[in-house]
C-alpha positions as CSV (number, residue, x, y, z in Angstrom):
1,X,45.6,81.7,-17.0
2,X,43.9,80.5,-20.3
3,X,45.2,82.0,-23.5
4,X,41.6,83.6,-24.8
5,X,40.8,82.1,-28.2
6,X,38.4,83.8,-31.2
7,X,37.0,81.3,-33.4
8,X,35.3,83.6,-35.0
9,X,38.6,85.6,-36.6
10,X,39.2,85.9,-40.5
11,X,41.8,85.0,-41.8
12,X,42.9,87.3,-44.9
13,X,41.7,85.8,-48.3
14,X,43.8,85.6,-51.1
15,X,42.6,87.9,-54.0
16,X,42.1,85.7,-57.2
17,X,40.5,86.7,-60.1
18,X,38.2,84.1,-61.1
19,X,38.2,82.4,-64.4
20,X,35.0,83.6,-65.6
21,X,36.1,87.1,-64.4
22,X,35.9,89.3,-67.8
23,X,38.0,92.2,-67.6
24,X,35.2,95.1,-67.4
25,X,33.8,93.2,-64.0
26,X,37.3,92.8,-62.4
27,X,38.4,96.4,-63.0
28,X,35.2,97.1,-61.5
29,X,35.5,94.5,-58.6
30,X,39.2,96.4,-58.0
31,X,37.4,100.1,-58.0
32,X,34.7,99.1,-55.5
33,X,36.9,96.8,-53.0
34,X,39.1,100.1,-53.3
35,X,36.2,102.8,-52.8
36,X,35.0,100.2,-49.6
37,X,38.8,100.8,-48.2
38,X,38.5,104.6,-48.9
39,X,35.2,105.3,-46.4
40,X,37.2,103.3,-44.2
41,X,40.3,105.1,-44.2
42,X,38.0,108.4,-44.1
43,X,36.3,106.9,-41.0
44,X,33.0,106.7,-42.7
45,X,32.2,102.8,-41.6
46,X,29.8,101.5,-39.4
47,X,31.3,98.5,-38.0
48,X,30.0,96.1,-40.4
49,X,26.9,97.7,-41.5
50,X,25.9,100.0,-44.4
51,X,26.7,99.1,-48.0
52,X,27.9,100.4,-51.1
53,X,26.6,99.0,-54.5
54,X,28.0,98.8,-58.2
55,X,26.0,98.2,-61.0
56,X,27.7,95.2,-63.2
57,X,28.3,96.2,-67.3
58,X,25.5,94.8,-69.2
59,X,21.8,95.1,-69.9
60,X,20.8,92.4,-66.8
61,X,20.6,94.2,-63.3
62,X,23.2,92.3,-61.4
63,X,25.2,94.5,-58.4
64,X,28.6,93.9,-56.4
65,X,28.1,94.6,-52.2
66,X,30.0,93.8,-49.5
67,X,30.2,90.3,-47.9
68,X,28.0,91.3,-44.8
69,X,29.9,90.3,-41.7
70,X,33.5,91.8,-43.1
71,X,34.7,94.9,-42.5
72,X,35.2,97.6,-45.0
73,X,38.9,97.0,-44.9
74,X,38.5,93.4,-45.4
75,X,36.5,93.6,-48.5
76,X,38.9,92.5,-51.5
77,X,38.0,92.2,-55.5
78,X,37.0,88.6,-55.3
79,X,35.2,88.3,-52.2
80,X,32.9,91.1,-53.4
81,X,29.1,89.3,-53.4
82,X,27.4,88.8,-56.9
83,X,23.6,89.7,-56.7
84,X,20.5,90.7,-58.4
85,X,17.6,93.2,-57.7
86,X,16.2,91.3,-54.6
87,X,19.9,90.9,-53.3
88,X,19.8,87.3,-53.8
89,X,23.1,85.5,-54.4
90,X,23.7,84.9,-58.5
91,X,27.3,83.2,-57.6
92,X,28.6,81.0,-55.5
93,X,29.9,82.5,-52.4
94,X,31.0,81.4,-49.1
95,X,29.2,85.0,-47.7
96,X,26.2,86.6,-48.0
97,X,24.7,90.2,-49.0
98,X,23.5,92.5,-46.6
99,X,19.5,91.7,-46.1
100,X,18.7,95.5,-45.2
101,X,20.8,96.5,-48.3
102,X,18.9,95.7,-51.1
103,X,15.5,96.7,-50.0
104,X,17.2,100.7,-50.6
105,X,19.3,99.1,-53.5
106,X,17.7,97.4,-55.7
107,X,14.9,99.6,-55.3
108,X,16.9,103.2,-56.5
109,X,19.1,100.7,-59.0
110,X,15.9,99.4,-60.8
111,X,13.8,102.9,-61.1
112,X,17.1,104.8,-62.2
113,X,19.3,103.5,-65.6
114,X,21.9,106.0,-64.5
115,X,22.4,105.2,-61.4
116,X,25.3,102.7,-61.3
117,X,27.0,103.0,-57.9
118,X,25.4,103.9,-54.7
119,X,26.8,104.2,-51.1
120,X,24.6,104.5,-47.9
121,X,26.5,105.9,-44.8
122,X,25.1,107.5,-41.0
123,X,28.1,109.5,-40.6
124,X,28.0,111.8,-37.3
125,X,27.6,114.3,-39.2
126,X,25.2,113.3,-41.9
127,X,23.2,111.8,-39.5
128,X,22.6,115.4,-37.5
129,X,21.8,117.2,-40.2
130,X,19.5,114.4,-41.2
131,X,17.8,115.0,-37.8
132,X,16.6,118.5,-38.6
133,X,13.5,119.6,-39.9
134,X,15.0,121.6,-42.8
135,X,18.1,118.9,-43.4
136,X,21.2,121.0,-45.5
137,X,20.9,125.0,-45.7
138,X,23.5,124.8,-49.0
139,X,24.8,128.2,-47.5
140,X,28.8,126.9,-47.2
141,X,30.9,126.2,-50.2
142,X,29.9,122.8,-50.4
143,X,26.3,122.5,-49.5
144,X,25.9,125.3,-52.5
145,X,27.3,122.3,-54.7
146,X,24.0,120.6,-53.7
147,X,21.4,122.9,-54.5
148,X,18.3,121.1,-55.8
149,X,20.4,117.6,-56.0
150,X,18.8,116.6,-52.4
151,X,15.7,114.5,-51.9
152,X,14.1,113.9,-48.5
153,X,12.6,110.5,-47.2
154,X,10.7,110.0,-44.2
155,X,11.9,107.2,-41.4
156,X,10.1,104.4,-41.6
157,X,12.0,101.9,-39.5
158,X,15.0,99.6,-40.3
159,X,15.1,99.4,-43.9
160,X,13.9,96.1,-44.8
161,X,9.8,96.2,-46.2
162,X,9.5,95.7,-50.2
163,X,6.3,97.5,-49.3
164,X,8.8,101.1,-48.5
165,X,10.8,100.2,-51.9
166,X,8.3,102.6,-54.5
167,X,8.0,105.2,-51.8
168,X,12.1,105.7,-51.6
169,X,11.9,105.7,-55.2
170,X,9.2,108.5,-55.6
171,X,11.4,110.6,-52.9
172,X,14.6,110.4,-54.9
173,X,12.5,111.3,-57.8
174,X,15.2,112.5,-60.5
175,X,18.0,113.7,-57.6
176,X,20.9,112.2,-56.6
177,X,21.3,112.4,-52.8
178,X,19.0,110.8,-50.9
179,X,18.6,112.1,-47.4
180,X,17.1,109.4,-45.0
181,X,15.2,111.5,-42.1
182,X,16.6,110.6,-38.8
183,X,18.7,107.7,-40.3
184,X,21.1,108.8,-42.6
185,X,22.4,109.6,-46.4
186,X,22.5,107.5,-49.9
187,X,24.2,109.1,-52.9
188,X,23.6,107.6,-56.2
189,X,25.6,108.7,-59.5
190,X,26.9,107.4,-62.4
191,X,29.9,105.5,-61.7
192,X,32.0,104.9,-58.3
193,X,33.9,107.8,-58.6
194,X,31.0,110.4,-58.9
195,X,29.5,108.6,-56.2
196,X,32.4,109.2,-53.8
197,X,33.3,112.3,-55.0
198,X,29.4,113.2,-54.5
199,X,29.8,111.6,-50.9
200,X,32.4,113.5,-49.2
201,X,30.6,116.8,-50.9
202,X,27.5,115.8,-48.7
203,X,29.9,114.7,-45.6
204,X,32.0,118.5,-46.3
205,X,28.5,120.3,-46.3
206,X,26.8,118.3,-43.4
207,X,30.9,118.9,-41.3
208,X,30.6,122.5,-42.0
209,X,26.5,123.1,-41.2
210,X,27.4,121.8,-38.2
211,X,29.9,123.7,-36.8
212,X,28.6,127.4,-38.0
213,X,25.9,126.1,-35.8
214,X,28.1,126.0,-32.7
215,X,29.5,129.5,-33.5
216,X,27.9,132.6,-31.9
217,X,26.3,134.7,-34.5
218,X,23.9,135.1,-37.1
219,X,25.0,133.2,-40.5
220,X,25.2,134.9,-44.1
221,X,22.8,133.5,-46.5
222,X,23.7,132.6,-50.0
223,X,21.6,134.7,-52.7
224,X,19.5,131.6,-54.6
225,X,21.1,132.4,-58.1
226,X,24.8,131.8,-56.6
227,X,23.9,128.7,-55.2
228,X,22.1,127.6,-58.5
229,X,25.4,128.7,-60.2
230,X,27.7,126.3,-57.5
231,X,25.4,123.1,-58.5
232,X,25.5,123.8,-62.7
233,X,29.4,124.9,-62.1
234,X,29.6,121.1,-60.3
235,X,27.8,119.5,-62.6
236,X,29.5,120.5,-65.6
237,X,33.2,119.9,-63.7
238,X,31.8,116.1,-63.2
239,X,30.0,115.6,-66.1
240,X,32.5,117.0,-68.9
241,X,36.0,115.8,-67.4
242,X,37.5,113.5,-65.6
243,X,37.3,115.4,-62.3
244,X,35.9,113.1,-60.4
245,X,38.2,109.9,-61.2
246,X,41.5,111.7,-60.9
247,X,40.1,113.2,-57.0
248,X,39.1,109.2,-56.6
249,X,42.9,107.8,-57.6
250,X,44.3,110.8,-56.1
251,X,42.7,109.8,-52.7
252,X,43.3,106.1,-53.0
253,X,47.4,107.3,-53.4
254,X,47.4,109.1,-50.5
255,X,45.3,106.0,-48.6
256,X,48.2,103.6,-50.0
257,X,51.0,105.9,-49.0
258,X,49.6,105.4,-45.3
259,X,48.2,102.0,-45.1
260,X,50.2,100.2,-48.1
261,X,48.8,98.5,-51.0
262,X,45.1,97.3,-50.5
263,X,45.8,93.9,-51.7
């Protein structure tokens, strides 16, 4: 019988900073390829697909994303793709961006200065609550944290037209989760560790939504000052300590204590 060959498998690159590196775009090349590991190892992925974006330091709008065709686990500091705001190549690279991930990208990145890292996922459960009419109830612990941070955006296909680009950006507005009816979830904050620690706050909320709704009985209702209380009580935890870098590291530990070191 025929030994069954796969032309097609990666080898694993070697991580090598590159010469031009400067030390603020490596640490930040490190964080990301990390964060990319981390929705893997929560089981977040969609084979290949979505994306997660950093905004590079600097004035220019130039963005790290996965090499499209990798998997999250395979996505290392220095294979990382250099683009700008139409997701076109800046650097050399043997690999190429995402095409759907810039038309949702580029767009929010562009419109909002303090966005700097966003990450696009259809979890199951994401993607369900996405499917309903009225989208998150905030009535469990953790959709309370999200109380008047959610926008809504209307399915309009695959996301690749420029021509939707203006209308995501007018249904994020000033928020910072961006619920894709029918499709799935983008959360954009300030740095990669608010945006993951914003993330599994939406994935916790849309988990728990669910499964009240497969439980006999009639749900208790949050009073609307308690759950205006949750999001400024969130707010100032994130924005006034380092809350949301030490639950980043302290879930990148426990991912390395399994799996090893990333690279």
């Amino acid at each position: 019988m025929n030994a069954i060959t796969h032309p097609e498998v990666i080898a694993p690159e070697p991580v090598v900073r590159p010469a031009h590196c400067s030390d603020d775009e490596w640490a930040l090349r490190c964080e990301l390829a990390e964060c990319y590991h981390l929705v893997d190892y929560l089981g977040w992925t969609e084979a290949i697909f979505n994306h997660i974006s950093a905004r590079l330091p600097g004035p220019t709008h130039q963005y790290l994303v996965n090499p499209f065709g990798l998997n999250y686990y395979e996505v290392t500091p220095s294979n990382l793709v250099k683009v700008g705001l139409d997701g076109k190549k800046l650097e050399e690279s043997p690999w190429e961006a995402n095409p759907a991930s810039f038309s949702l990208h580029g767009a929010l990145h562009e419109a909002r200065d303090d966005i700097r890292c966003i990450i696009h996922v259809h979890t199951t459960a994401i993607s369900a609550v996405a499917q309903k009419r009225e989208g998150f109830d905030y009535n469990n612990f953790y959709g309370a944290q999200l109380y008047g941070r959610v926008a809504y955006h209307n399915f309009e296909g695959i996301t690749l037209s420029d021509d939707e680009r203006p209308r995501m950006v007018a249904s994020l507005g000033d928020k910072h989760v961006l619920v894709l009816r029918n499709h799935g979830i983008a959360v954009a904050e300030a740095s990669i560790a608010k945006a993951m620690f914003l993330l599994w706050t939406v994935q916790r909320a849309a988990e728990i939504q669910c499964a009240a709704a497969a439980v006999p009985g009639e749900n208790t209702h949050l009073p609307e000052a308690v759950k205006v209380k949750c999001t400024e009580q969130t707010t100032m935890l994130i924005g006034k300590s380092r809350f949301a870098t030490r639950f980043f590291d302290g879930y990148v530990r426990k991912m390395h204590s399994q799996r090893g070191p990333s690279w």
